[in-house]
C-alpha positions as CSV (number, residue, x, y, z in Angstrom):
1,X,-17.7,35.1,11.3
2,X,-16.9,31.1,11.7
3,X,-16.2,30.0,15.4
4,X,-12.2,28.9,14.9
5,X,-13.1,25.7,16.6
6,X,-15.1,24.3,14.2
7,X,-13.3,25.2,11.2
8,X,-10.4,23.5,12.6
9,X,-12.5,20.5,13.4
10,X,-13.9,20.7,9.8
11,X,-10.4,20.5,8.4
12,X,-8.8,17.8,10.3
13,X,-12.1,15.5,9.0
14,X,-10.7,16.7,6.1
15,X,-7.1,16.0,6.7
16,X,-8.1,12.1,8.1
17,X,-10.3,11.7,5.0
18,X,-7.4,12.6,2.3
19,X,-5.4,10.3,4.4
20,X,-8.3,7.1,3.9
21,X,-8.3,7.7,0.6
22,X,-4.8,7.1,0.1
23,X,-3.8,4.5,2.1
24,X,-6.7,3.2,0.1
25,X,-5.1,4.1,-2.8
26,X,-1.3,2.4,-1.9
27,X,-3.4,-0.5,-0.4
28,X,-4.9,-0.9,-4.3
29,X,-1.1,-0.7,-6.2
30,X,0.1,-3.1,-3.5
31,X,-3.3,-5.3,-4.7
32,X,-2.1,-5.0,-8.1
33,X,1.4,-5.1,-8.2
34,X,0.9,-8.8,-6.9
35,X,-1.5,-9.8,-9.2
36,X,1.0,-9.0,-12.0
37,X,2.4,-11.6,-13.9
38,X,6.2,-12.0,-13.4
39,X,8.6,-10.6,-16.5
40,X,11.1,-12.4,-18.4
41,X,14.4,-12.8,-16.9
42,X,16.6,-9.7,-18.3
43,X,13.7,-8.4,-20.0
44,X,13.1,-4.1,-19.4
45,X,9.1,-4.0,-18.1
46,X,9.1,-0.5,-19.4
47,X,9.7,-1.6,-23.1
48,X,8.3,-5.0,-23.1
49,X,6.5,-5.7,-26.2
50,X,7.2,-2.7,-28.2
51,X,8.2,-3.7,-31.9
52,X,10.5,-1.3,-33.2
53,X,10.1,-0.1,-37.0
54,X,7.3,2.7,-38.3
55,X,4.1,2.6,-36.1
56,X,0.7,2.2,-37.2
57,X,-1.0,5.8,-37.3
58,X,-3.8,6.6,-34.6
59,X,-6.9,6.4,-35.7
60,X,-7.9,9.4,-35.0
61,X,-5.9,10.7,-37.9
């Protein structure tokens, strides 16, 4: 049997650790999301450069 003490030591390393890595992580988007080059004015990021018409098949196939 585990003394309760340390397991709960053990998980609150564990809890601080989870919490390092994602304010590491936010710290990163923030990073990114400035190093991104502005849009067009009235242009939709999420469909920028798409060309509509039949797509080229993977190459997979």
């Amino acid at each position: 049997m585990s003394n309760p003490s340390v397991n709960k030591r053990q998980k609150e390393r564990q809890r601080q650790e989870r919490q390092r890595e994602k304010n590491a992580k936010r710290e990163e988007r923030k990073r990114d999301k400035a190093d991104r080059p502005e849009g067009q004015p009235g242009e939709d990021p999420d469909i920028a450069g798409i060309v509509p018409g039949p797509q080229a098949p993977p190459e997979w196939l």
